[in-house]
C-alpha positions, 0 to 999 in steps of 0.5 A, spaced: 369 464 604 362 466 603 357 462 598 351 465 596 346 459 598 346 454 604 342 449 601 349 446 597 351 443 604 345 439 605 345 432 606 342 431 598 347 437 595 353 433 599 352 427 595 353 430 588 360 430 585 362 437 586 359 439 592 362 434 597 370 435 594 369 443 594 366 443 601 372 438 604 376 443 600 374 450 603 375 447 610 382 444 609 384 452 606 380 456 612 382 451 617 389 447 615 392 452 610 394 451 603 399 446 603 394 441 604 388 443 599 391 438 594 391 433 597 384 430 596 384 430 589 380 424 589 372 424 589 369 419 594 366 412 592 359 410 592 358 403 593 351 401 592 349 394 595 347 391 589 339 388 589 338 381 591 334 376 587 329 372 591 333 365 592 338 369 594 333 372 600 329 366 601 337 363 603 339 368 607 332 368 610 334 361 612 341 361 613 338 367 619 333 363 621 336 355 622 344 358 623 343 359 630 338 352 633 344 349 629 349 352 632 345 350 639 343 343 637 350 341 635 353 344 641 349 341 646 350 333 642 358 335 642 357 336 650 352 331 652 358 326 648 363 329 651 359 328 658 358 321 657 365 319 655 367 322 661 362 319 665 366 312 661 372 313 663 371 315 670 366 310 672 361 314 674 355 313 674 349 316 669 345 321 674 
């Protein structure tokens, strides 16, 4: 294979429509043989994260700053309720 430039298989030229789908191509002809050079026919998806709105920041910005204490303030009222029921149950006294 010879390409008159090596700027098409930089990283920006890559993420062009064609330039990706011809050098997958060429690879699978050189490298596999031409049986498998019509299987990618299809072109690869970009996916985009689609921008937030600024109340969609603010709660996800609390959801990351209160969900962990939450979490450990939760955790420890379930395991000091469940010390003092067995500490009832047993008969032990409080320490």
């Amino acid at each position: 294979m010879v390409v008159g430039c090596s700027e098409m298989f930089s990283d920006s030229a890559l993420s062009a429509l064609s330039n990706a789908a011809f050098f997958l191509n060429s690879m699978d002809a050189l490298c596999l043989g031409p049986e498998l050079i019509n299987i990618r026919t299809k072109m690869q998806l970009q996916r985009f994260i689609s921008p937030l709105s600024a109340r969609e920041k603010l709660l996800w910005k609390l959801f990351a700053i209160f969900s962990a204490p939450v979490f450990w303030v939760l955790f420890g009222v379930f395991r000091a309720a469940s010390r003092k029921r067995r500490r009832a149950r047993c008969n032990v006294p409080a320490v």
